[in-house]
N, C-alpha and C positions, 0 to 999 in steps of 0.2 A: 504494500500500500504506500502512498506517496507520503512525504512528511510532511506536517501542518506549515506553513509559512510564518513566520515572525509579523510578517504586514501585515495588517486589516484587510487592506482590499486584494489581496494575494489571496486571504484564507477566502473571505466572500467566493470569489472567482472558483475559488477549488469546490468551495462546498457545492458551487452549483454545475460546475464538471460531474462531481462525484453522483449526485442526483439525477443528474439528465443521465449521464452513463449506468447507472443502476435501473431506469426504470426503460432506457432504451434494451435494455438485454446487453453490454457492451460491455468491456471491462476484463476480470477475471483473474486469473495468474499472473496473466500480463499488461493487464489495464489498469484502471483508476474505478473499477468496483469495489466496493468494501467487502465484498463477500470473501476476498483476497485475504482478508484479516480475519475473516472466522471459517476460510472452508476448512473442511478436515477428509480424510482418506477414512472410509468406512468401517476399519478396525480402529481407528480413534476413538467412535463412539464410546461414551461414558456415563454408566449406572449406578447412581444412586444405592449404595443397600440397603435403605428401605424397601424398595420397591419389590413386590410380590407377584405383578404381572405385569407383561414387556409385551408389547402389541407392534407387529409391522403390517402396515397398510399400502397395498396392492393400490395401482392408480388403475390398475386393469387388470384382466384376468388371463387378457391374450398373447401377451408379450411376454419372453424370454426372461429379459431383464428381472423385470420382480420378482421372479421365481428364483432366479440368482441368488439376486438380494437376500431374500429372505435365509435362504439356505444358509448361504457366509454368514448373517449376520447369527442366524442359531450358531453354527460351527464356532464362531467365536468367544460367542458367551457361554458356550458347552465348557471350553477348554481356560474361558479364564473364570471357571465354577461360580458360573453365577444361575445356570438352567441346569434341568436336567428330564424337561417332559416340553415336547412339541407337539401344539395343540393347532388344527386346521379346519378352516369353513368347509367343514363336510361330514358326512355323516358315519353317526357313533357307532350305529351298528356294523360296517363296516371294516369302520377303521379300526374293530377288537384283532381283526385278523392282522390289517401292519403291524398292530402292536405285539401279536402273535409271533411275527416272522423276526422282526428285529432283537425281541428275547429269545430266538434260538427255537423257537416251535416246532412246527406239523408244518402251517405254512408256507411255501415259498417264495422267491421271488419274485418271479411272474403272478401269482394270487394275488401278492401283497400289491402289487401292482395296479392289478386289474381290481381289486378292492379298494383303491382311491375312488372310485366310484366314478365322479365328473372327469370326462374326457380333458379340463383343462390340466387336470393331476397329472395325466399320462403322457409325461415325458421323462426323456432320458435323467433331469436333473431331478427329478423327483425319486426317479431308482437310484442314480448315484448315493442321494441323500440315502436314501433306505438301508442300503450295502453301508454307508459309514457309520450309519448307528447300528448297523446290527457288528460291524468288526469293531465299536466302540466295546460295546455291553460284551462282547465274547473274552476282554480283559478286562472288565470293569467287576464288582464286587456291587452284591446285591444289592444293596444301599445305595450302589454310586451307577445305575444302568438307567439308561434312557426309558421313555417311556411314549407312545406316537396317541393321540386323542384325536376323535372326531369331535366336535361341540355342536355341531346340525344335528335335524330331526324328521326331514323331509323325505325319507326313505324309511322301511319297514319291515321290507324281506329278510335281510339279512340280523334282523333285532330280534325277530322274531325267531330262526333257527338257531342262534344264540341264545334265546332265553330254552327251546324246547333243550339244547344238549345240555347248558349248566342243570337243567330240573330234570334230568335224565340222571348224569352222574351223582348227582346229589341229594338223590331221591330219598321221602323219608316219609311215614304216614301221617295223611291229612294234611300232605303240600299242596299247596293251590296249586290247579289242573292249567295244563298250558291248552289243552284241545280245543277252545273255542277262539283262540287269538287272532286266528287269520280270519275269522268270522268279522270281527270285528272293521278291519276296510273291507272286505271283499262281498260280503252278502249286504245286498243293493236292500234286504227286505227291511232293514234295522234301522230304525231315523238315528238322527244322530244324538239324542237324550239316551236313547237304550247302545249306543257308540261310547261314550263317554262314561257312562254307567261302568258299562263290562271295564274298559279300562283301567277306571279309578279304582273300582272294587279289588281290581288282578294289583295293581300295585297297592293299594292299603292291606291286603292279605300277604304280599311277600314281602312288605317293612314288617308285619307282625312274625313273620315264619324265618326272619334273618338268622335268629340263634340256632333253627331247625336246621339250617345248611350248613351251617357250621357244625353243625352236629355230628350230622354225616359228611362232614370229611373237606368240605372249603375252610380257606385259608379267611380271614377279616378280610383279605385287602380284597378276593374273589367274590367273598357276600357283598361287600359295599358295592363294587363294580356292575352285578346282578340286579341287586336293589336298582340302582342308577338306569339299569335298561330298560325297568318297567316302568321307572319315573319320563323316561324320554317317548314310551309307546302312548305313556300319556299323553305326552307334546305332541306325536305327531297325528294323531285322531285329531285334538282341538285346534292343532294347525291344519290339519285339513277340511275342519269345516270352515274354519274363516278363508280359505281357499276359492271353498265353492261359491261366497259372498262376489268374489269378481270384485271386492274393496283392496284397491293395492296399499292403503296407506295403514290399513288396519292390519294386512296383511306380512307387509315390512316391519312395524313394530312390533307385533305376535313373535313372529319368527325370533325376532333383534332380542329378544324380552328372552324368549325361553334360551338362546345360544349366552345369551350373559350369566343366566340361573347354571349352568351347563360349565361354564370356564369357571365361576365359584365351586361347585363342586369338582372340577379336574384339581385347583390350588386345594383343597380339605384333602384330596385323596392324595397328591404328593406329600402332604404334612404327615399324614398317615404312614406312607413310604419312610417316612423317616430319610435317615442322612444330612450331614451339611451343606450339601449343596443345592438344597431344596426349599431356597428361600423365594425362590420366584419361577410363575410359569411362560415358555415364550406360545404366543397364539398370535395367527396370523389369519387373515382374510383381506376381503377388497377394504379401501381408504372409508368407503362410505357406513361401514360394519364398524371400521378397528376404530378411528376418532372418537373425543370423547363429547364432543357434540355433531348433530345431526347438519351435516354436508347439505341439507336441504331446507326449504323455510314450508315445506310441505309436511314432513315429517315431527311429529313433538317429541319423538326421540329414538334412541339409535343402540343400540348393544353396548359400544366402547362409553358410552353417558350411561347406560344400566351400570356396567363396570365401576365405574367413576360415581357412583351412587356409595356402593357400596364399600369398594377398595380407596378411596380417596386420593390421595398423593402419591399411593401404594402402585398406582395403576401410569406407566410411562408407555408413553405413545409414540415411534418410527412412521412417521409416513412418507409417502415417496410423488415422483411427477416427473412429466417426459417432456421435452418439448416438442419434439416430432413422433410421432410413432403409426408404424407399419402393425396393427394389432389384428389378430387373430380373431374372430368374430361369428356364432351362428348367424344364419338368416335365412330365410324361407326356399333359398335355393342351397344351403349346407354351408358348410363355413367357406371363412375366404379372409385373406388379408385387406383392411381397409385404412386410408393414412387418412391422418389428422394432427394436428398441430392443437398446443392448449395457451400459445397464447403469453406463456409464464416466460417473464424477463430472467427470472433466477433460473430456470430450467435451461435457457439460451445461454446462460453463462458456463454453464457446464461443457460446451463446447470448447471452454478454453486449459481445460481439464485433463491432467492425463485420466485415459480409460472414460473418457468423455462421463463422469460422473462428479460429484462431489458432495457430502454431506454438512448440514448447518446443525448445530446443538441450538438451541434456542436459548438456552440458559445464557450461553458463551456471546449475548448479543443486547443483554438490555439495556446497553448505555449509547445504542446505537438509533438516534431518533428514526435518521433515514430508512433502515433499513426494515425497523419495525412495521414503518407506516408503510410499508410494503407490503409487508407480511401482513396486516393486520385486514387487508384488501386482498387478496391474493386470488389471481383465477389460475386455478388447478386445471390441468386433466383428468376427465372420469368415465372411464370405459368400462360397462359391464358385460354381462357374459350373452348379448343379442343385439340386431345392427337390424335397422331398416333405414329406409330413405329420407324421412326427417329428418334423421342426423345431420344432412348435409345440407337442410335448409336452416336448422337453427342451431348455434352456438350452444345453447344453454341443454341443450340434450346431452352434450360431449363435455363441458364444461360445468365448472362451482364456482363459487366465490368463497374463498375458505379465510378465517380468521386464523391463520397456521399456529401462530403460540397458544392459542387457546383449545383447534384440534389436536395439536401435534407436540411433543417435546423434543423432536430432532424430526430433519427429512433427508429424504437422499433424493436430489436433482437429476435425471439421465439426461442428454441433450438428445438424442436416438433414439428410442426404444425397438428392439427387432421380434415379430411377430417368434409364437409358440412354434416348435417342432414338434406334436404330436407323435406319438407310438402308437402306429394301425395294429390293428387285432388279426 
């Protein structure tokens, strides 16, 4: 960064270089942006130990980059023992099987795989990740092994054969019957009072039958896990009725509500786990889930704000933004790459970057007027997981205005972002 001038009207002139070059995108490594003075290389990042959950936030679902990101940044915080359970927008049912394959299971590779469920998961960096935590845990000591979490509840098949094999092996008399579960979405004759009924009944009878599982022969940390699946079959019945409402905004915060309920119980269950290095959990999803306020003035609230209800100060937020990107996209003719630009002057500046990225601590910035008043305006990019042709007639489909220190406690800038590689089946 330049040094301040002795003159008055030397520093005037600079300050207003410094400002027009900040909000032009311009500057950098080798300019007269102040970002010069706080960027940082993405293993700089720095956490607080208080903090008990570490959220990175996706600017999209379709591009490479983020998936990156997220990955290194767990990799990181794995090794400077500050995580030890990686927790993703997707479903729990599921994701029991990565967590299967990575502690050495039945499972394999390819399952654990194909059990990311959402085709945006199926990619190479998503197995690489998979392979490091399972060669992690294969020298690691009980206490110190990773552990993989879904915290969605939109799926049901596979919670559902989870719950019949754990009430299989740990059968005892007068456990409550798994036989009418699939009853429950599947048979059209059942309104949804007598949906919700069977549900709640199945789980208020397997919180009363915990110590019966244990009985015959689960471990605590396998009863709590079980219990937790009947509490999510709950979720996803009453997310599916709000579903069939066709209310998206009812529908985003149902969802947003139950996945925050869902990362509090993942942090109780590593507490559970025991070890020292179980002071915080990492959970990752899109920018508009992980924030701790709602990306939207449609929305009254958001998951990472349920979090921040609850976790307070406890709860530190990564989010991330592209300036160009080439993003991987459904739509009515199957996916496809679609480019878009978001507009963000700090995300242009990462252009001047090596590895065309760079990350801001927000802490590391509040004596900076300019920069804040930037940030406190900020239009982001926000790509979700479907693309139609509005996008390209209005801005604000593709774009936020985000208050960044108030959603975010650090971001990571990409000037590029390069669409998903997908792994066909």
């Amino acid at each position: 960064m330049r040094k301040n001038s002795t003159k008055g009207l030397m520093a005037l002139f600079m300050a207003a270089v410094t400002a027009c070059s900040l909000l032009c995108g311009c500057g950098g490594a080798n300019g007269n942006g102040l970002t010069e003075k706080y960027a940082k290389e993405v293993n700089e990042l720095t956490i607080p130990d208080n903090i008990r959950v570490i959220g990175f936030g996706e600017a999209t679902h379709g591009n490479a980059d983020f998936q990156e990101l997220k990955t290194e940044i767990f990799r990181n915080l794995v090794e400077q023992d500050k995580v030890r359970a990686f927790a993703l927008e997707g479903p729990f049912g599921e994701y029991l099987a990565v967590d299967d394959y990575i502690n050495g299971g039945k499972t394999t590779l390819d399952e654990a795989v194909e059990a990311l469920c959402f085709k945006i998961y199926k990619t190479e960096t998503s197995k690489e990740l998979l392979e490091w935590m399972r060669d992690y845990n294969d020298k690691a000591s009980n206490e110190d092994k990773l552990h993989f979490y879904g915290f969605d509840m939109q799926t049901y098949e596979a919670l559902i054969s989870y719950i019949d094999d754990f009430a299989g092996r740990y059968a005892f008399d007068n456990a409550p019957e798994t036989k009418d579960l699939t009853r429950i979405f599947e048979d059209d004759s059942l309104s949804y009072d007598e949906r919700k009924k069977m549900a709640t009944d199945y789980k208020d009878a397997v919180k009363e039958a915990k110590s019966g599982y244990i009985g015959a022969g689960a471990d605590e940390i396998e009863a709590e896990i079980f219990v937790h699946a009947a509490v999510v079959l709950e979720q996803a019945i009453n997310l599916s009725e709000v579903y069939s409402s066709n209310n998206g905004i009812a529908s985003f915060t149902t969802r947003d509500k139950f996945m925050a309920e869902n990362v509090e119980w993942i942090s109780e269950l590593e507490k559970m786990r025991g070890g020292n290095a179980r002071n915080a959990i990492f959970i990752t999803g899109h920018c508009g889930h992980i924030a701790k306020v709602p990306q939207s003035s449609f929305y009254p609230s958001n998951m990472g704000g349920d979090i921040k209800e609850v976790f307070g100060d406890d709860y530190f937020v990564i989010g991330s933004d592209y300036y160009t990107t080439d993003c991987n996209m459904p739509g009515k003719n199957g996916r496809a790459n679609h480019k878009f630009k978001s507009t963000d002057p700090l995300a242009k500046e990462a252009n001047n970057y090596d590895g065309k990225r760079y990350l801001l601590q927000f802490s590391d910035i509040a004596g900076s007027d300019v920069l804040n008043d930037e940030l406190a305006h900020l239009k982001m990019g926000s790509l979700g997981e479907n693309y139609s042709m509005i996008m390209r007639l209005s801005s604000a489909s593709s774009r936020v205005t985000v208050d960044a220190p108030k959603a975010f406690d650090a971001a990571v800038f990409v000037y590029s972002a390069k669409p998903l590689k997908l792994i066909e089946n």
